[in-house]
N, C-alpha and C positions, 0 to 999 in steps of 0.2 A: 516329631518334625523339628529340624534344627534351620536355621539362617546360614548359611555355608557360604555367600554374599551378597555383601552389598553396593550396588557400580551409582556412585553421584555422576551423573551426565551431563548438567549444565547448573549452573550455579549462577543467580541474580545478582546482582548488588543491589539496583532499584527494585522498587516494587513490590510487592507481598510477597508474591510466588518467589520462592528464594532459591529452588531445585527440583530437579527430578530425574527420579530414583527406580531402578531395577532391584528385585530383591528375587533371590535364589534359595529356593529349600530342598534340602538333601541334595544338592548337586543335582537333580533331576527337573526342578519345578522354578519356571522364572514369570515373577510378574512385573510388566513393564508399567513406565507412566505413570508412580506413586507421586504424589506431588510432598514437597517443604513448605509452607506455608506461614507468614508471620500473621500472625491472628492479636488481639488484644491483649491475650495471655497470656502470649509466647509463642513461639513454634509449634505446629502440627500439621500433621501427614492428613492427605485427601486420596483415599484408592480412587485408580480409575475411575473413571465414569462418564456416562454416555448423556445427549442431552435426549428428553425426551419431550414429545408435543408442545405444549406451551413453555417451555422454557424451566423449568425442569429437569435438573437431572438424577441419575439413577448411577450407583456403583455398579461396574459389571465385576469383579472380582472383590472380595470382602471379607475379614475373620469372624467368623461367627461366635468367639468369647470374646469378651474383655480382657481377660489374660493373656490370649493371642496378639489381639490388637496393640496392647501396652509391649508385647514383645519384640512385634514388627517395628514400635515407635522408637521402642528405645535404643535399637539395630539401627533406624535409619540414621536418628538423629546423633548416637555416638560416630558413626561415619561422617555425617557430614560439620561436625562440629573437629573432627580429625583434619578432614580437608579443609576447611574455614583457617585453622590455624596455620595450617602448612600455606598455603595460601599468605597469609599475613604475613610468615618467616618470608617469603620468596620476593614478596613487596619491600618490607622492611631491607633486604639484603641488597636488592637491586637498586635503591637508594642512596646518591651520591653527595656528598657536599664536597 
């Protein structure tokens, strides 16, 4: 299973939730709604997920290794640390004195 892409769709400045992310395997398999997330520790990815009964929620899509998971993370987050930057260049340029 390869990462073939990855689409950042909205991107925060405030707030925790910092984006959210489509990811694509083998050109065939796309899972919508990955979340960016600034946590205490850093950045981290939240799959989907549904709420359930009392306020609880549950992942509806998931990788079932650790080695998967770190894969996916580190796909999302070199993408959106690409776009962060680009992003910065765009600010920085459009900048006049």
């Amino acid at each position: 299973m390869q990462i073939t892409d990855v689409r950042i769709r909205k991107i925060n400045e405030e707030g925790k939730m910092k984006a959210i992310v489509s990811v694509t395997f083998d050109q065939e398999f796309v899972v919508h709604d990955i979340k960016i997330i600034e946590g205490q520790n850093g950045l981290f990815i939240a799959m989907p997920s549904r709420k359930m009964g009392e306020g609880d929620f549950r992942d509806i899509a998931h990788p079932l290794t650790s080695e998967t998971r770190a894969k996916i993370r580190d796909a999302i987050l070199e993408a959106y640390d690409a776009m962060a930057e680009q992003q910065e260049e765009e600010n920085s340029d459009s900048v006049q004195f």
